[in-house]
N, C-alpha and C positions, 0 to 999 in steps of 0.2 A: 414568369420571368425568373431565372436563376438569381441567387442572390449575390453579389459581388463582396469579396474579401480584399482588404489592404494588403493583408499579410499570411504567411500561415498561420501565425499564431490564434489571429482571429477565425480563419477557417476553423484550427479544431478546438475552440471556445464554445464555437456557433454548434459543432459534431456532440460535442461531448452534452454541451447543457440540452439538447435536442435528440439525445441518443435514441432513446426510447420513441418518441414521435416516429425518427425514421424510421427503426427498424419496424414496428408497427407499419406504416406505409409500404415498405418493401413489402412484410407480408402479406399486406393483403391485395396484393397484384402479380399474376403472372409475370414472372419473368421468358426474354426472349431474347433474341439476340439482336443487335441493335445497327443497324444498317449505315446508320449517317453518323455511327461514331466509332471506330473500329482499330484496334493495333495493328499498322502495317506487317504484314508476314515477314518473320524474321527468317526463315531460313530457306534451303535452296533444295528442292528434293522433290524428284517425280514420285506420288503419293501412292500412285496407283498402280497393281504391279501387274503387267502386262500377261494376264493370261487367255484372253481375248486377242488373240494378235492382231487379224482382219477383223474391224468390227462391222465394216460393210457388205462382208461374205457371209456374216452370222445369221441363220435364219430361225433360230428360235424363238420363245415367246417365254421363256424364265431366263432369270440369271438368280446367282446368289453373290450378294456384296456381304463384304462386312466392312464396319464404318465404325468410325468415331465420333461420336457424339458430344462427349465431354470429356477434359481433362483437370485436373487437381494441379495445388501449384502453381498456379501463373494467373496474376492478377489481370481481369480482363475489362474488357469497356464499361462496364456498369460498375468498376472499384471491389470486385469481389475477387476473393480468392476463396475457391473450394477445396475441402480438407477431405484429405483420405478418409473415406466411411462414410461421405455423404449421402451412397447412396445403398445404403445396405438397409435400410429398413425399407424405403419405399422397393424396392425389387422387390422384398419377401412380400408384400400385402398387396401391388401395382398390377391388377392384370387390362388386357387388353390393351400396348401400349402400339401408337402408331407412329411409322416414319412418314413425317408427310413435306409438301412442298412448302418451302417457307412460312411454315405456322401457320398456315389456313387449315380453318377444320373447316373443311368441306368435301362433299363427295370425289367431285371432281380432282380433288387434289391429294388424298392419299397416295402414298407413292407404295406403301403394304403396312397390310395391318397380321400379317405374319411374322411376327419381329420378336427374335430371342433377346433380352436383352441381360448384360453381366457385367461386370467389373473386372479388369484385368492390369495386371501391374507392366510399364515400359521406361526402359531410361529414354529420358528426352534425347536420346542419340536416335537411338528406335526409330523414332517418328520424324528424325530430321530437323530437330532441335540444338543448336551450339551451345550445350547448356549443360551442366552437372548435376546427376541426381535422377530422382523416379517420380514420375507419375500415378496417378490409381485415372484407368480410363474408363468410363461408361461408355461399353459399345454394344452397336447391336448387330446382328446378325441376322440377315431377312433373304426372302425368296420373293425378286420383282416380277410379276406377271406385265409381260408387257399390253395386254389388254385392260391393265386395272389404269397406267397414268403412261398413254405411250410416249409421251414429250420427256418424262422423268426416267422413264429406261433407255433412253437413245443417249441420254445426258449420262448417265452412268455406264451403260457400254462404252461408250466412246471417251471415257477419264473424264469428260467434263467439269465433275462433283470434286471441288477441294478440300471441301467446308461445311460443317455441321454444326448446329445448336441443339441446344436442349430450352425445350419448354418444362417451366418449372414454377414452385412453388416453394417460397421458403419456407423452415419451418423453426431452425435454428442457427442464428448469428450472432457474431460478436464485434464491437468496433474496435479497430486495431489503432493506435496512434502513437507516432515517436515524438512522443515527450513525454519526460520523465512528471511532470506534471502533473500527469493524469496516469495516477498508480494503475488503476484496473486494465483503464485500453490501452498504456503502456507493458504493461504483462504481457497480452493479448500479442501484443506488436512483437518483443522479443522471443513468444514460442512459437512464433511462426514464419517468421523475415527468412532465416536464415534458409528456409525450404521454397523460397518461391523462385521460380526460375527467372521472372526477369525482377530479377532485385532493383539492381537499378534504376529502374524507371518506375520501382513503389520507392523508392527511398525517397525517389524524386517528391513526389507525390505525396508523402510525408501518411498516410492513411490507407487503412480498405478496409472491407468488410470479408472476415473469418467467416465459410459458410459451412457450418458444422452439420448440419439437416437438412433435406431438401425432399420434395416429392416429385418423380417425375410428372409429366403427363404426357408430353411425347416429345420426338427426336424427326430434326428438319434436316434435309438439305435447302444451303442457304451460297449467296454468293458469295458473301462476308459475315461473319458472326463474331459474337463480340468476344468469343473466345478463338482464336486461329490457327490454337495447335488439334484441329477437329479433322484430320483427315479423313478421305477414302482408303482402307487398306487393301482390300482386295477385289476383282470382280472376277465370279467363273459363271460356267455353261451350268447350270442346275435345273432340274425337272423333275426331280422328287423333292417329297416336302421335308422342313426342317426337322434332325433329330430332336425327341425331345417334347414337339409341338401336338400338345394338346389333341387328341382326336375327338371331334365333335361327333356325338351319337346320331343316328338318323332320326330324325324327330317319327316318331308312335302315332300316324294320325285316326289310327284303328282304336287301339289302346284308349284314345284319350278320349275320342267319341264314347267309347263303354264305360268307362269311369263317369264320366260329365253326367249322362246317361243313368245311373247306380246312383249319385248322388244327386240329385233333378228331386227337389223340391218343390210338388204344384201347390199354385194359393188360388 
């Protein structure tokens, strides 16, 4: 059961003498997006740009989307706000990352495990944000085979997909707190306030969690996620593979029998 505060004051009494425990806790759990607690969407913009005009006329069996996964800047349901660069080390070490259906790692439920993933910078105008300033976005870029999850390609042909999270792992955080009180997570608070896009409603809030490090492990489509500025940006006709995308060599099964075979130890 959550613990109840009188005041703020006592909240970040309770944050600060406890800092470490949380953050400890945070890290040692996946992070996801959080379904039964979510920032209503704040602004007004069809996400998805219509290059599929008929999508009931369409008879292929790929598309290629690209999607937003996560955004930087904007404090979101779990009290985090992600910092420009969060995700620059996990991309360079990260392989094999999958778009899958609301966090299930299951077969059934990849949605493709073909997925460029990068970082790309947008003013919150971009993405249909009323808000000042820039983003850093973790998106990815994928080729949906509509035989691998055909319920999740009819869902993105047809605009369905608003909304994306990121599965994740922290690695590096800081606690943010406006009160001057508390020298260290008051620093924290003033290098960072000034860049979040819903100000407001962290000032309310008086705290969040600075997420300087992160690992990914994969990127959902979700109904609601706890981050909301996670659009769909685009969806076309695609049937070749992604630039870029790794070519798997044909496994040697001749090769490897003669080898196994040359090195066969009898006892």
């Amino acid at each position: 059961m959550a613990k109840k505060f009188n005041t703020q004051k006592e909240l970040f009494k309770h944050l600060v003498e406890n800092k470490e425990l949380l953050i400890s806790e945070k890290s040692s759990q996946n992070k996801q997006g959080d379904a039964t607690n979510y920032v209503v969407r704040a602004y007004d913009k069809d996400d998805t740009e219509k290059a599929i005009e008929n999508p009931s006329a369409f008879d292929g069996n790929k598309i290629s989307v690209e999607v937003v996964i996560n955004t930087t800047n904007i404090k979101d349901s779990h009290d985090d706000v992600h910092i420009k660069g969060i995700w620059t080390k996990s991309l360079r070490e990260t392989k094999g990352i999958y778009l899958l259906q609301e966090h299930q790692m299951q077969f059934d439920k990849v949605i493709s495990s073909d997925v460029k993933a990068t970082v790309k910078e947008f003013e919150w105008s971009g993405l249909g944000l009323q808000a000042e300033g820039k983003t850093q976005a973790l998106v990815f870029k994928t080729v949906i085979d509509k035989d691998r999850n055909p319920f999740m390609f009819e869902q993105y042909l047809k605009g369905y997909v608003k909304e994306h999270s990121v599965g994740m792992r922290y690695v590096k955080l800081a606690l943010a707190v406006n009160d001057k009180d508390y020298k260290e997570e008051f620093a924290v608070w003033e290098k960072y306030i000034d860049r979040i896009a819903n100000k407001e409603e962290t000032e309310a809030t008086g705290y969040f969690w600075a997420v300087t490090e992160a690992k990914v492990i994969e990127g959902s489509a979700v109904l609601k996620g706890s981050n909301y500025m996670t659009p769909t940006l685009s969806v076309n006709e695609k049937s070749e593979p992604l630039e870029d995308t790794p070519k798997t060599e044909p496994f040697n099964n001749t090769q490897y029998i003669k080898e196994s075979i040359k090195n066969l130890k009898l006892t």
